[in-house]
Predicted model as a PDB file, atoms N, CA, C, CB and O in Angstrom, pLDDT in the B-factor column:
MODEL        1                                                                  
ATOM      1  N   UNK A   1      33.586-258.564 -62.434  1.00 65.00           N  
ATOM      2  CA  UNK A   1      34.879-258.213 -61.894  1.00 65.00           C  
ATOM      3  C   UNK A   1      35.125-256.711 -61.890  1.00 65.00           C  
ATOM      4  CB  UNK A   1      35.952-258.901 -62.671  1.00 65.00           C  
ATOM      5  O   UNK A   1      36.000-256.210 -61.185  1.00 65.00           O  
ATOM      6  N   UNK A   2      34.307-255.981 -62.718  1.00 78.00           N  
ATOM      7  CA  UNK A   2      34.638-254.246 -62.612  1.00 78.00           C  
ATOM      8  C   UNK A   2      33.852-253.860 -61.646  1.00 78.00           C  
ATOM      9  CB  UNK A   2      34.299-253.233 -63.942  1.00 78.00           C  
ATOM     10  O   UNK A   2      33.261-252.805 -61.873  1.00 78.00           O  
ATOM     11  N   UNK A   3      33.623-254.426 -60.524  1.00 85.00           N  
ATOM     12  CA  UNK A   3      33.245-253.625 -59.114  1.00 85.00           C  
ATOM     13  C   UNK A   3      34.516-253.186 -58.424  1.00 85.00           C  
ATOM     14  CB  UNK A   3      32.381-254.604 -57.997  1.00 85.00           C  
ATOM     15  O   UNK A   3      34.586-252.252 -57.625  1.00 85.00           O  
ATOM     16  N   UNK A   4      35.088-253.629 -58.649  1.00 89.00           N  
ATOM     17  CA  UNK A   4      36.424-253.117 -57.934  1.00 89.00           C  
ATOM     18  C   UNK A   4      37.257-251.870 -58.620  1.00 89.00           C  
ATOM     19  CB  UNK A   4      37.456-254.381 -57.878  1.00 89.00           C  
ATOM     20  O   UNK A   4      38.221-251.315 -58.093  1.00 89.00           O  
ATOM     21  N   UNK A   5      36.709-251.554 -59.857  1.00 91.00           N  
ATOM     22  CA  UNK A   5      37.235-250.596 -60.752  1.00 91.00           C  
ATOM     23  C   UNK A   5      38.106-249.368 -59.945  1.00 91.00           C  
ATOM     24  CB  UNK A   5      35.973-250.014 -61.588  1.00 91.00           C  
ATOM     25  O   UNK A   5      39.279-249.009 -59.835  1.00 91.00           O  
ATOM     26  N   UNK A   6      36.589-248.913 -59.393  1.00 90.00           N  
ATOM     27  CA  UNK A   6      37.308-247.656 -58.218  1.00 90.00           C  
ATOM     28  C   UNK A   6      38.296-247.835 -57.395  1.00 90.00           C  
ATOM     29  CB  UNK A   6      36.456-247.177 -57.196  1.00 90.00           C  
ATOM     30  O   UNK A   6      39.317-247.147 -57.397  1.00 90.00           O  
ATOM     31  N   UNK A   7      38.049-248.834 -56.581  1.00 91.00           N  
ATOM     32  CA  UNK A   7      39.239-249.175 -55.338  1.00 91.00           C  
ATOM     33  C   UNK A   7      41.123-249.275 -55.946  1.00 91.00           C  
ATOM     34  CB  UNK A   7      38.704-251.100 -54.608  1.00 91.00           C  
ATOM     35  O   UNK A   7      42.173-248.892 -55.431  1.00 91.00           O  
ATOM     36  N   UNK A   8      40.776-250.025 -57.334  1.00 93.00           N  
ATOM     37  CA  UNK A   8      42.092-250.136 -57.864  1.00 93.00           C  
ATOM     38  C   UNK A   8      42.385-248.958 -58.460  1.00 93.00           C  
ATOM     39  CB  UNK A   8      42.278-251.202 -58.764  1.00 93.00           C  
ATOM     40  O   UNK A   8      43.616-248.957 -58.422  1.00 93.00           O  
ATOM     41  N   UNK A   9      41.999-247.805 -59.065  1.00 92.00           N  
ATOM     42  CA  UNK A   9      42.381-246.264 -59.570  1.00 92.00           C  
ATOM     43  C   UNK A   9      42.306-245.874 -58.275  1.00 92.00           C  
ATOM     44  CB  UNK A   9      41.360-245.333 -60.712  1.00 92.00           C  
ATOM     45  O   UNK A   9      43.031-244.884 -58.182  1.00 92.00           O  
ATOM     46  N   UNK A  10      41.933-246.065 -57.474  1.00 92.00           N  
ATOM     47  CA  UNK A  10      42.170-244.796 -56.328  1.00 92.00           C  
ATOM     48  C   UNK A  10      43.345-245.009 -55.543  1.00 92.00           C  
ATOM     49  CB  UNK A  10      40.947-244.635 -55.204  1.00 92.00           C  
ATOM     50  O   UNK A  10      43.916-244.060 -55.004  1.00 92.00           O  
ATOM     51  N   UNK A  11      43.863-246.530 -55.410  1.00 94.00           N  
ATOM     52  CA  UNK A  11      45.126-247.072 -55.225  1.00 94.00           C  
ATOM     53  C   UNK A  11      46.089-246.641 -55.603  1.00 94.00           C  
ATOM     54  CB  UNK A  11      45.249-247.997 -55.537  1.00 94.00           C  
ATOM     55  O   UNK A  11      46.984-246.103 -54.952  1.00 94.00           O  
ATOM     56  N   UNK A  12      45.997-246.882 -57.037  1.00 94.00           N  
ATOM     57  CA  UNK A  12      47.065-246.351 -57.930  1.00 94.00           C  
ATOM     58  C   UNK A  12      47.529-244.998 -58.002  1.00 94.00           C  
ATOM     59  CB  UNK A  12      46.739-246.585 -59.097  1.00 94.00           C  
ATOM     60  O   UNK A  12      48.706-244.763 -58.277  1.00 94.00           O  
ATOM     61  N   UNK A  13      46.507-243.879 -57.726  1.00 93.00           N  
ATOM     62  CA  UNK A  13      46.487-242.811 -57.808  1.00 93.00           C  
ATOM     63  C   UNK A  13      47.435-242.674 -56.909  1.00 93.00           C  
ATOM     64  CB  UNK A  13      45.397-242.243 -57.749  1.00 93.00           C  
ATOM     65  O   UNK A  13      48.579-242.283 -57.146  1.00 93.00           O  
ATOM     66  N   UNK A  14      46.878-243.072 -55.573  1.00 94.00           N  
ATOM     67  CA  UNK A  14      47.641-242.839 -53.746  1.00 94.00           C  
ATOM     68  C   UNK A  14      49.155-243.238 -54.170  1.00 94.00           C  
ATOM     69  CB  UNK A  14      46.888-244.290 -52.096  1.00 94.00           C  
ATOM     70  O   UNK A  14      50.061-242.429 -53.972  1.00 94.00           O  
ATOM     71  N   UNK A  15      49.329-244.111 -54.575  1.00 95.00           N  
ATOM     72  CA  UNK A  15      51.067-244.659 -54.633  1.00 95.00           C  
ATOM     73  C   UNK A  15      51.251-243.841 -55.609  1.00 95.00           C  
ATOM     74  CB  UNK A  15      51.615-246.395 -55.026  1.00 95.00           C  
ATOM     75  O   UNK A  15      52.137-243.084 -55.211  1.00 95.00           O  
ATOM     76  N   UNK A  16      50.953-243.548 -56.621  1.00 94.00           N  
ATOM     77  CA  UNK A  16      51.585-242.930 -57.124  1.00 94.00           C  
ATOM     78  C   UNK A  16      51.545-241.086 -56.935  1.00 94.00           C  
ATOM     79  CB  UNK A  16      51.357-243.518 -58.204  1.00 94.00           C  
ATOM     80  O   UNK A  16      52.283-240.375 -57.617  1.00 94.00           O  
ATOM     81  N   UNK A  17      50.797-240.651 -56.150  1.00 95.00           N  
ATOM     82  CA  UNK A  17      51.114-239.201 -55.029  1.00 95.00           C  
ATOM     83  C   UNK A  17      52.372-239.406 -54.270  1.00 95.00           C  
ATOM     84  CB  UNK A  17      49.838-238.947 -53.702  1.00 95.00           C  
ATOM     85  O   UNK A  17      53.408-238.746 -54.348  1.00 95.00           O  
ATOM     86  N   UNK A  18      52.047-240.673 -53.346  1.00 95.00           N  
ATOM     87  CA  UNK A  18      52.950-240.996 -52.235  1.00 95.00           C  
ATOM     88  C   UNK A  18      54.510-240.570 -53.419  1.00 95.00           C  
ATOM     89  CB  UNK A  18      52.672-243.042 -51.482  1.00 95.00           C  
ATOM     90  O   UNK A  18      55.212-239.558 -53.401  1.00 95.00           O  
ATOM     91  N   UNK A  19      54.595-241.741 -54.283  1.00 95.00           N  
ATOM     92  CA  UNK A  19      55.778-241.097 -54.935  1.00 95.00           C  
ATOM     93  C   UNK A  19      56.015-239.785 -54.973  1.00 95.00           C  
ATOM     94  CB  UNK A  19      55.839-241.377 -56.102  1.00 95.00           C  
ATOM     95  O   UNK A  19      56.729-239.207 -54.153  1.00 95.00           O  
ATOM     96  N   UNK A  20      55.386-239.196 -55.999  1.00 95.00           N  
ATOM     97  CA  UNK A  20      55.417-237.586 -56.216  1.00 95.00           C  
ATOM     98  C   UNK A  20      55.845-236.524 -54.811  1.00 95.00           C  
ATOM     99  CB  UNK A  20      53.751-237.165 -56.715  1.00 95.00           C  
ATOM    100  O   UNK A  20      56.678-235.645 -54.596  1.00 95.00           O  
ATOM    101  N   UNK A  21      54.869-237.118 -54.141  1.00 95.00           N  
ATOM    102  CA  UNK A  21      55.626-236.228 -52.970  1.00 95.00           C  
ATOM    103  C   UNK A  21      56.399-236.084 -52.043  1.00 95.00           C  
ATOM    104  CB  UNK A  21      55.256-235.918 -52.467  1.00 95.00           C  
ATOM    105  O   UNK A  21      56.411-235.167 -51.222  1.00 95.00           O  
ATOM    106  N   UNK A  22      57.502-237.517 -52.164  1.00 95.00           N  
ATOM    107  CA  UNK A  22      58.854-237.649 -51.633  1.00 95.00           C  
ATOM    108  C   UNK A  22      59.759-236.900 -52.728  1.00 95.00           C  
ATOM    109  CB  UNK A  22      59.281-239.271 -51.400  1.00 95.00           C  
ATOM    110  O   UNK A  22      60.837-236.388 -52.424  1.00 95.00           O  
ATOM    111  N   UNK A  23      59.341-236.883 -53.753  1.00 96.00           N  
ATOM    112  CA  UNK A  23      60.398-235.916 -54.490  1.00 96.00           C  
ATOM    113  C   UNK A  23      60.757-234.972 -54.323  1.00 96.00           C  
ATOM    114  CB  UNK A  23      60.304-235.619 -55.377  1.00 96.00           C  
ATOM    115  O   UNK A  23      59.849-234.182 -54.064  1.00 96.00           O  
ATOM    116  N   UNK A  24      62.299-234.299 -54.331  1.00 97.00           N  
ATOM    117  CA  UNK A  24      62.552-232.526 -53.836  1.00 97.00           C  
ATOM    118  C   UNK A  24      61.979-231.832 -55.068  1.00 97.00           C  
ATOM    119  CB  UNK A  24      64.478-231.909 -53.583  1.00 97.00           C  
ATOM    120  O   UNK A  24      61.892-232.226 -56.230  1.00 97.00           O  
ATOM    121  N   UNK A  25      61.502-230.350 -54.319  1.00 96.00           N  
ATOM    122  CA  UNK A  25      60.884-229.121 -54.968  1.00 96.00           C  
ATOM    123  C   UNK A  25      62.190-228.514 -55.526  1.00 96.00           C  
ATOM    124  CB  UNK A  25      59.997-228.055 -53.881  1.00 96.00           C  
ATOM    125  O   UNK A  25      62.474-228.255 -56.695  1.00 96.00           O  
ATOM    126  N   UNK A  26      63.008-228.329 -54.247  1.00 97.00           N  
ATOM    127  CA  UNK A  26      63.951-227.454 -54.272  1.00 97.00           C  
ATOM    128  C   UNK A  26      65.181-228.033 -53.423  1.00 97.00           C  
ATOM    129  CB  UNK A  26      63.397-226.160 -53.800  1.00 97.00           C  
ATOM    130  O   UNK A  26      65.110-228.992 -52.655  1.00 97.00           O  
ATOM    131  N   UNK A  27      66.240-227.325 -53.686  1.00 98.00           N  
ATOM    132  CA  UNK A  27      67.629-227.526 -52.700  1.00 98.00           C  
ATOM    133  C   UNK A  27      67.930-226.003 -52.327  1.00 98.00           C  
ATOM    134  CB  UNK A  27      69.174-228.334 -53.611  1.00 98.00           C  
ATOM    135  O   UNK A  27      67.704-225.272 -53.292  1.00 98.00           O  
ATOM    136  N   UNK A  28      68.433-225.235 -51.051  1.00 97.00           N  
ATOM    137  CA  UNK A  28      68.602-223.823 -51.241  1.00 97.00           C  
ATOM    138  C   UNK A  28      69.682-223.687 -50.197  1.00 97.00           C  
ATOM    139  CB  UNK A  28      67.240-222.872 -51.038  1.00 97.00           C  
ATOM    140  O   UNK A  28      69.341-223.598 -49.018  1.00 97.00           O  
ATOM    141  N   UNK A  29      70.844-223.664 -50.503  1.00 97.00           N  
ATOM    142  CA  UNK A  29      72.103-223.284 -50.054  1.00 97.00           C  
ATOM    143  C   UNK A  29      72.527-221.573 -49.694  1.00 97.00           C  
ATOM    144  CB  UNK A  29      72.956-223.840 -51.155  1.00 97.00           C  
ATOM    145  O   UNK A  29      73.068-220.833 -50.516  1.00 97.00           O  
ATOM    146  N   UNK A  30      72.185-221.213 -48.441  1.00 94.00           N  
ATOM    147  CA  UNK A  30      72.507-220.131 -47.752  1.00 94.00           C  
ATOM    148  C   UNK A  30      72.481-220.048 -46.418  1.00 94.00           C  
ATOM    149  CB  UNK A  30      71.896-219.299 -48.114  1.00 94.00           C  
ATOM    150  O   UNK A  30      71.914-220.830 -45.655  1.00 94.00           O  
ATOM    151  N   UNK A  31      73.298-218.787 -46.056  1.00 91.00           N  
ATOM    152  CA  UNK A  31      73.315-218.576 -44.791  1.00 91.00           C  
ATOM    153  C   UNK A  31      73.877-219.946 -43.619  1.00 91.00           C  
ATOM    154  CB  UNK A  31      71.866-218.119 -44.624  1.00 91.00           C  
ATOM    155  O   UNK A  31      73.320-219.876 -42.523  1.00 91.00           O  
ATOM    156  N   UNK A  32      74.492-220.658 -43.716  1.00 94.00           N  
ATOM    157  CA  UNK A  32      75.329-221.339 -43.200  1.00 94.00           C  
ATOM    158  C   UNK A  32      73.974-223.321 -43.361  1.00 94.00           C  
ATOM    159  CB  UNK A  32      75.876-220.327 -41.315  1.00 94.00           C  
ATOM    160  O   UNK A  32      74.206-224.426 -42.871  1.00 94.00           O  
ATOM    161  N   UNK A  33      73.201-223.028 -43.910  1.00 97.00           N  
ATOM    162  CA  UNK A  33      72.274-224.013 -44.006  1.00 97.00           C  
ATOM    163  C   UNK A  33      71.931-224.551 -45.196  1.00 97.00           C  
ATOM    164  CB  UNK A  33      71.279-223.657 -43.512  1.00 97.00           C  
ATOM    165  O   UNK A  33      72.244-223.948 -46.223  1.00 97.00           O  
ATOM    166  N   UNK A  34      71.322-225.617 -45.250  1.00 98.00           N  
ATOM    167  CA  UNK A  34      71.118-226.153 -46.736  1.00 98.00           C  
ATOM    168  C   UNK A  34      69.575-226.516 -46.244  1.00 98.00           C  
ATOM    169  CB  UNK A  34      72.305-227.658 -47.407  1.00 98.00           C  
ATOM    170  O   UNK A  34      69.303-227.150 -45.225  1.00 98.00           O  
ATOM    171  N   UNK A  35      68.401-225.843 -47.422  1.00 97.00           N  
ATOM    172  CA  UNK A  35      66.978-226.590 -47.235  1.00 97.00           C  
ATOM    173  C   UNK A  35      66.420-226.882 -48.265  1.00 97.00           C  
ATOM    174  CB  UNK A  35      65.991-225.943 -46.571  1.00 97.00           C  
ATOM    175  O   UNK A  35      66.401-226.255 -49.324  1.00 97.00           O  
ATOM    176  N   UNK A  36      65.758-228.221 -47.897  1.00 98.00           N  
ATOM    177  CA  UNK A  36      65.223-228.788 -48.714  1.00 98.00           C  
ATOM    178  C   UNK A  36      63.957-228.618 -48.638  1.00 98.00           C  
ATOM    179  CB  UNK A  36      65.548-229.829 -48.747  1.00 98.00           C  
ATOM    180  O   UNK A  36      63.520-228.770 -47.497  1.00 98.00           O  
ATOM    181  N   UNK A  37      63.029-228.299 -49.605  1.00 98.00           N  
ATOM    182  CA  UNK A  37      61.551-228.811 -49.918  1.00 98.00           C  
ATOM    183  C   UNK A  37      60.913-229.670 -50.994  1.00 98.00           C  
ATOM    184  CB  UNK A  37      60.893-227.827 -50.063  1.00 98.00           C  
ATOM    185  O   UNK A  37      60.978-229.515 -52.214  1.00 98.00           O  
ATOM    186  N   UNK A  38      60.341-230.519 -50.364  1.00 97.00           N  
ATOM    187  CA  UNK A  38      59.449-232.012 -50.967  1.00 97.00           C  
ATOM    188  C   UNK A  38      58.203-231.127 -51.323  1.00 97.00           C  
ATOM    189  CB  UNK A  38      58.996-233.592 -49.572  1.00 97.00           C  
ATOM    190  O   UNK A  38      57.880-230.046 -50.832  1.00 97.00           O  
ATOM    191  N   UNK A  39      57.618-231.827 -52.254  1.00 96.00           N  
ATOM    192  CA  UNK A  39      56.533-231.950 -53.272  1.00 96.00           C  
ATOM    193  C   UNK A  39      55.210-231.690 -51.836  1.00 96.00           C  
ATOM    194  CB  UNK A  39      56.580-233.854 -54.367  1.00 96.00           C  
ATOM    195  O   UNK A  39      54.461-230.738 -51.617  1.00 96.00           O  
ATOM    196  N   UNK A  40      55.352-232.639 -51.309  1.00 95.00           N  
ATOM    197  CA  UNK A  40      54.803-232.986 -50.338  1.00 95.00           C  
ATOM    198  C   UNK A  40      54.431-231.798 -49.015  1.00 95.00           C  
ATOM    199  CB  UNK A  40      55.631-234.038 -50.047  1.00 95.00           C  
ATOM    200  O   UNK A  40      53.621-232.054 -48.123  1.00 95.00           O  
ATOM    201  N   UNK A  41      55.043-230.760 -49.095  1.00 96.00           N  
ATOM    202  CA  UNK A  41      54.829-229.563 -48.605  1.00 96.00           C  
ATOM    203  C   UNK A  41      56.107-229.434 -47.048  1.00 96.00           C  
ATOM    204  CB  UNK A  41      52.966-229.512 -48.261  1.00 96.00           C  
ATOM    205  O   UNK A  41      56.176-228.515 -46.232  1.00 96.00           O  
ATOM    206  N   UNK A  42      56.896-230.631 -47.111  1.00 97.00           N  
ATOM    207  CA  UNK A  42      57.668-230.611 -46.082  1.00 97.00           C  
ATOM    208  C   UNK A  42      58.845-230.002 -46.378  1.00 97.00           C  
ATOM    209  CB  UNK A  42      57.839-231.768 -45.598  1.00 97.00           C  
ATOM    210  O   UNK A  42      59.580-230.524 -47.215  1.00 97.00           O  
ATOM    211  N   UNK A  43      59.085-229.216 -45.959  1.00 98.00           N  
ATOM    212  CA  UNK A  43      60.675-227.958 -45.464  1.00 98.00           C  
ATOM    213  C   UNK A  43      61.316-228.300 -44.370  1.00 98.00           C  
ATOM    214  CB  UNK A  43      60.331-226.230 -44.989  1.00 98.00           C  
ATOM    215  O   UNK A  43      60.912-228.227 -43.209  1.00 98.00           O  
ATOM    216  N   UNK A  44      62.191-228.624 -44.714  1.00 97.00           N  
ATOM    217  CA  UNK A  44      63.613-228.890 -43.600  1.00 97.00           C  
ATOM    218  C   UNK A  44      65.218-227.958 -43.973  1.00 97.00           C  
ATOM    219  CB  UNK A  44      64.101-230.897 -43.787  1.00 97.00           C  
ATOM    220  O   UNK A  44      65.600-227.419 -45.011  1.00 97.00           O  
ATOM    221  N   UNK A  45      65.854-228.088 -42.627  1.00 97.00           N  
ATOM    222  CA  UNK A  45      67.065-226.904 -43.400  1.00 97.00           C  
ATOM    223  C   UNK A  45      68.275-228.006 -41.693  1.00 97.00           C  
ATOM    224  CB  UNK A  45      66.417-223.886 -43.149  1.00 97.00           C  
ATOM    225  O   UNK A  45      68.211-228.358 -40.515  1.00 97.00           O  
ATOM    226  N   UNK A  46      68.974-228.007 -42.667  1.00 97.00           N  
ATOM    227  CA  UNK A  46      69.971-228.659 -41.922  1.00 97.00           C  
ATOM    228  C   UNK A  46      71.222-227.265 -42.311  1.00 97.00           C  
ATOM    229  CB  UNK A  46      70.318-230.552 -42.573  1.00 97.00           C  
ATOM    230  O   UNK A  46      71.562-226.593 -43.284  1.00 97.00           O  
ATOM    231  N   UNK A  47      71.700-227.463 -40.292  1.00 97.00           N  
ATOM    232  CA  UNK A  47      72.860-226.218 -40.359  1.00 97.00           C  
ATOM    233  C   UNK A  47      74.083-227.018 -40.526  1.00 97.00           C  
ATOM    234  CB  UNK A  47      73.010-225.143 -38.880  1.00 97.00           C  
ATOM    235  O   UNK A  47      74.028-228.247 -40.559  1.00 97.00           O  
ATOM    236  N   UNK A  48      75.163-226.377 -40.629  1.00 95.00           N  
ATOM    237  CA  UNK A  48      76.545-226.973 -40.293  1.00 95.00           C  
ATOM    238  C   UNK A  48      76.834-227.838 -39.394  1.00 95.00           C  
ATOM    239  CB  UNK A  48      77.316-226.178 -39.993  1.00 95.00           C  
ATOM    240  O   UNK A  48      77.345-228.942 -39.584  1.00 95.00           O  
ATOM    241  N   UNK A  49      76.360-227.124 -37.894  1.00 94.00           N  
ATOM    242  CA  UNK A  49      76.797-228.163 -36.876  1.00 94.00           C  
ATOM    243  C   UNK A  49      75.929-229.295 -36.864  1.00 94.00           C  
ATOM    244  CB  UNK A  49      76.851-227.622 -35.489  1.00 94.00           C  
ATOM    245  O   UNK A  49      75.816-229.937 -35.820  1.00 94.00           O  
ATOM    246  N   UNK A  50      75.369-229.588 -37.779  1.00 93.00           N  
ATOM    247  CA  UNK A  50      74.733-231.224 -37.558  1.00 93.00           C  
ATOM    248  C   UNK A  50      73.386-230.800 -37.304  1.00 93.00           C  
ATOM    249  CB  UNK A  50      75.398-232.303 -36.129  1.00 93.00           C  
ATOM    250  O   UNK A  50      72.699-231.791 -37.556  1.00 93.00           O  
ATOM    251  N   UNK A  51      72.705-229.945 -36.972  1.00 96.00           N  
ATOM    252  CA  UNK A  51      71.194-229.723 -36.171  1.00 96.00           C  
ATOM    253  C   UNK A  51      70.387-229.676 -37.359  1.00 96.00           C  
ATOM    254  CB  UNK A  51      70.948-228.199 -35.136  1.00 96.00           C  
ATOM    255  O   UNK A  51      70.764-228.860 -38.200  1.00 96.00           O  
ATOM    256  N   UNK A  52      69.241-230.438 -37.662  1.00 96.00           N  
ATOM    257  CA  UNK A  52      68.127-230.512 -38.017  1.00 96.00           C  
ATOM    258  C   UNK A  52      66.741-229.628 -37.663  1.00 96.00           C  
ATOM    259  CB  UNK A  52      68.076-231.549 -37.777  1.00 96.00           C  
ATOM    260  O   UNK A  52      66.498-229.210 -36.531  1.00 96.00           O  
ATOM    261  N   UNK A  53      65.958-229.438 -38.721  1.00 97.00           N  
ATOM    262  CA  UNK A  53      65.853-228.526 -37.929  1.00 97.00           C  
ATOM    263  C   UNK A  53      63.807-228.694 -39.285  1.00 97.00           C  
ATOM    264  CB  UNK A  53      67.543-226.891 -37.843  1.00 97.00           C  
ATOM    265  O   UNK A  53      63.972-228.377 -40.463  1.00 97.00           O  
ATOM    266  N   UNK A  54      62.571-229.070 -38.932  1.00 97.00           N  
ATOM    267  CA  UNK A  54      61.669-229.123 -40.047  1.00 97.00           C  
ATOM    268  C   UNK A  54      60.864-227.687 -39.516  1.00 97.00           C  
ATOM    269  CB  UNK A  54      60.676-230.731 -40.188  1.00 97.00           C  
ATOM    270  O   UNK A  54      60.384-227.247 -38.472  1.00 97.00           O  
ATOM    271  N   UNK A  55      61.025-227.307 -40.797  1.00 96.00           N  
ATOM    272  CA  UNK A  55      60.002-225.389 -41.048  1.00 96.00           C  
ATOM    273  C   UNK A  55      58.741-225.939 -41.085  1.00 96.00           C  
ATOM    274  CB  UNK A  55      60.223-224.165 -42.909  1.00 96.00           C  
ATOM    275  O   UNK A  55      57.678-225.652 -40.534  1.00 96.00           O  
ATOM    276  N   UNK A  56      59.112-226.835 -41.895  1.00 96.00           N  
ATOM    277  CA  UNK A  56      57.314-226.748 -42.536  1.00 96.00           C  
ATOM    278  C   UNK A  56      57.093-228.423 -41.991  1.00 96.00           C  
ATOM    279  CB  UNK A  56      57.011-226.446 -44.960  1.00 96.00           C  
ATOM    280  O   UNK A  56      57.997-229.247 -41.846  1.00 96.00           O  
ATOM    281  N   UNK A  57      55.759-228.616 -41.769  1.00 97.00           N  
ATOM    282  CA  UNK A  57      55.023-230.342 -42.119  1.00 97.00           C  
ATOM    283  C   UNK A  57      54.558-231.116 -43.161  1.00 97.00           C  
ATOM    284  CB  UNK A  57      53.967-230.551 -41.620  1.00 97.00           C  
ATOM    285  O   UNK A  57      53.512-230.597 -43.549  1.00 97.00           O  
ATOM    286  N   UNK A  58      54.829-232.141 -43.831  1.00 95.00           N  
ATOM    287  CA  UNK A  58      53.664-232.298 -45.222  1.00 95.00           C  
ATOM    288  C   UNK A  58      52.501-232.213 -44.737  1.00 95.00           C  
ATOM    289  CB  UNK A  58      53.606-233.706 -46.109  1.00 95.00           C  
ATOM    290  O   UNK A  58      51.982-232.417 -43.639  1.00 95.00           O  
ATOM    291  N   UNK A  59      52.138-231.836 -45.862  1.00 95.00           N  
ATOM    292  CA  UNK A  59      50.445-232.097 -45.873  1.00 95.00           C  
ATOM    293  C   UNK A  59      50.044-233.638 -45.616  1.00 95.00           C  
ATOM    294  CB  UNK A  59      49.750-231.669 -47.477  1.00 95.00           C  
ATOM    295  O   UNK A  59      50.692-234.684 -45.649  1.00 95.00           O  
ATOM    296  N   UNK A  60      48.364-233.251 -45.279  1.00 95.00           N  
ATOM    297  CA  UNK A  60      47.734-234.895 -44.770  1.00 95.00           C  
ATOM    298  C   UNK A  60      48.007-235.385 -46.685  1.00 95.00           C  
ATOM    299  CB  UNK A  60      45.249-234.943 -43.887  1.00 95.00           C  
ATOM    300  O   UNK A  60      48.418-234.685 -47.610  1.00 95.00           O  
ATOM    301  N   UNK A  61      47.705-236.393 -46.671  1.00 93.00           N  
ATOM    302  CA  UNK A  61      47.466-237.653 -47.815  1.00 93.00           C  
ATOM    303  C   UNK A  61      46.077-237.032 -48.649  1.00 93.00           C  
ATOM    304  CB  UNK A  61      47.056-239.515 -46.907  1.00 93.00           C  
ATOM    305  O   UNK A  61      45.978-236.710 -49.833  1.00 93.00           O  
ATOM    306  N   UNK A  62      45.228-237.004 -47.735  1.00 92.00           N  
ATOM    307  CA  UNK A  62      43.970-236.327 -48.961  1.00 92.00           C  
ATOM    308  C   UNK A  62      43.661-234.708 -49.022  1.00 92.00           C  
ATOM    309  CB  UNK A  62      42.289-236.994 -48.559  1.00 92.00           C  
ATOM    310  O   UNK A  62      42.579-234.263 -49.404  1.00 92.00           O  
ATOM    311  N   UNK A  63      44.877-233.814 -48.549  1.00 94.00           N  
ATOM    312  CA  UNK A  63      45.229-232.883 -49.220  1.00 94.00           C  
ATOM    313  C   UNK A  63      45.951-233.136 -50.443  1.00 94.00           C  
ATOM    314  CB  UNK A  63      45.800-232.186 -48.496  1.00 94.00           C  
ATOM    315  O   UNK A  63      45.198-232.876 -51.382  1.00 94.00           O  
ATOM    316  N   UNK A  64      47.015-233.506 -50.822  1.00 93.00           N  
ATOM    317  CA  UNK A  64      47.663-234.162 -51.494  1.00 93.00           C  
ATOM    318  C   UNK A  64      47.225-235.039 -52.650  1.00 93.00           C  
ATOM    319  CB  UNK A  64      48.169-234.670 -50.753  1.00 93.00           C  
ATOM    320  O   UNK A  64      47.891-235.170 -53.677  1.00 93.00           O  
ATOM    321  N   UNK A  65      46.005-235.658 -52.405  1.00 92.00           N  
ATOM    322  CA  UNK A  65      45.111-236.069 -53.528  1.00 92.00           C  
ATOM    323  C   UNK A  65      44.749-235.057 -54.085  1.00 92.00           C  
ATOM    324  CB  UNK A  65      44.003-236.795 -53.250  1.00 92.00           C  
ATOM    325  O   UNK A  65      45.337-234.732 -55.117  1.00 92.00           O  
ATOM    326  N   UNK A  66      43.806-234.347 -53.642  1.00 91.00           N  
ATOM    327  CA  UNK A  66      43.585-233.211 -54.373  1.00 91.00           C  
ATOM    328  C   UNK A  66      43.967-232.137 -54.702  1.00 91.00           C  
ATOM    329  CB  UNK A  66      43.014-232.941 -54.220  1.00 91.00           C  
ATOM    330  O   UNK A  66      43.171-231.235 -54.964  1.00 91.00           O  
ATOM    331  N   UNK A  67      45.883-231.918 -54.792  1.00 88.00           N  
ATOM    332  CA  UNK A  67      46.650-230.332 -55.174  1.00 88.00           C  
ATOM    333  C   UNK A  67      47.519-231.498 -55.904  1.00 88.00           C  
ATOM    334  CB  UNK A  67      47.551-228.933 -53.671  1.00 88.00           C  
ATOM    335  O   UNK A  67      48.536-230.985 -56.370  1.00 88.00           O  
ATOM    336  N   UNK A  68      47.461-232.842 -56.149  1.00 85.00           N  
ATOM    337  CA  UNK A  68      48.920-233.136 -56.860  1.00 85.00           C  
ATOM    338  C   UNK A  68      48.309-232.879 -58.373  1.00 85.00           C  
ATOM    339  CB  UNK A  68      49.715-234.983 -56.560  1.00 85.00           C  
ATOM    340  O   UNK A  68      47.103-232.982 -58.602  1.00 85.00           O  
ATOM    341  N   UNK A  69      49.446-232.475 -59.545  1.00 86.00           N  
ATOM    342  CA  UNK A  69      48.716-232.818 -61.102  1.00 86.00           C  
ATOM    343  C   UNK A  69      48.153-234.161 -61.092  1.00 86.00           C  
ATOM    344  CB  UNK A  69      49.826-232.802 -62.450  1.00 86.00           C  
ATOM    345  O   UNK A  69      48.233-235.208 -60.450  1.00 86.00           O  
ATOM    346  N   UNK A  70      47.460-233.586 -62.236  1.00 79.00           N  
ATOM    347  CA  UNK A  70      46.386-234.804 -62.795  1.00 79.00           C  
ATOM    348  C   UNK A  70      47.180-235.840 -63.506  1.00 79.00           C  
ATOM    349  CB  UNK A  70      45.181-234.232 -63.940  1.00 79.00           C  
ATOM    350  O   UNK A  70      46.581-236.735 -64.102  1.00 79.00           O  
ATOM    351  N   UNK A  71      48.600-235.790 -63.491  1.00 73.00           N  
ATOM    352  CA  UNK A  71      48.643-236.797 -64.667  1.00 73.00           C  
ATOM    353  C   UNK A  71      50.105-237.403 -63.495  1.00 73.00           C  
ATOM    354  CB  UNK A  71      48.981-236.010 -66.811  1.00 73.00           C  
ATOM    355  O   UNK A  71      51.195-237.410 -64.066  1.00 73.00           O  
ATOM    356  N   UNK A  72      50.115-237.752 -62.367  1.00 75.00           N  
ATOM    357  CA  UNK A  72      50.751-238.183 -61.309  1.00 75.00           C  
ATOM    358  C   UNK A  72      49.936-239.396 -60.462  1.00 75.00           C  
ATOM    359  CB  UNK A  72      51.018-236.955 -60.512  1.00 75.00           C  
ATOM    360  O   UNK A  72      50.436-239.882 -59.447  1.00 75.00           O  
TER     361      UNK A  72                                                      
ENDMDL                                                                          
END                                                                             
């Protein structure tokens, strides 16, 4: 039954990144905007009048494997 050893840690690992990197970095309130950045490398900044607006993209998934801590 420990052939599968790998497949199930590498699982676990992924969901538990996926978590980690929906989490906010930061919140930053200026200049008529509020932005947020995720773990995940995604930057967004929402203005007053409603407009959305993403700076940045996350990273792919197996970037992210390999820059999250080791103990995530």
């Amino acid at each position: 039954m420990t052939q599968y050893t790998d497949a199930v840690e590498y699982q676990r690992r992924k969901m538990a990144v996926e978590s980690w990197a929906g989490q906010v970095e930061y919140i930053l309130g200026q200049n008529g905007y509020i932005e947020k950045a995720y773990n995940s490398g995604l930057v967004t900044r929402e203005f007053r009048d409603g407009t959305f607006v993403v700076v940045s993209e996350e990273k792919p998934m197996a970037q992210l494997l390999n820059e999250a801590p080791g103990n995530v």
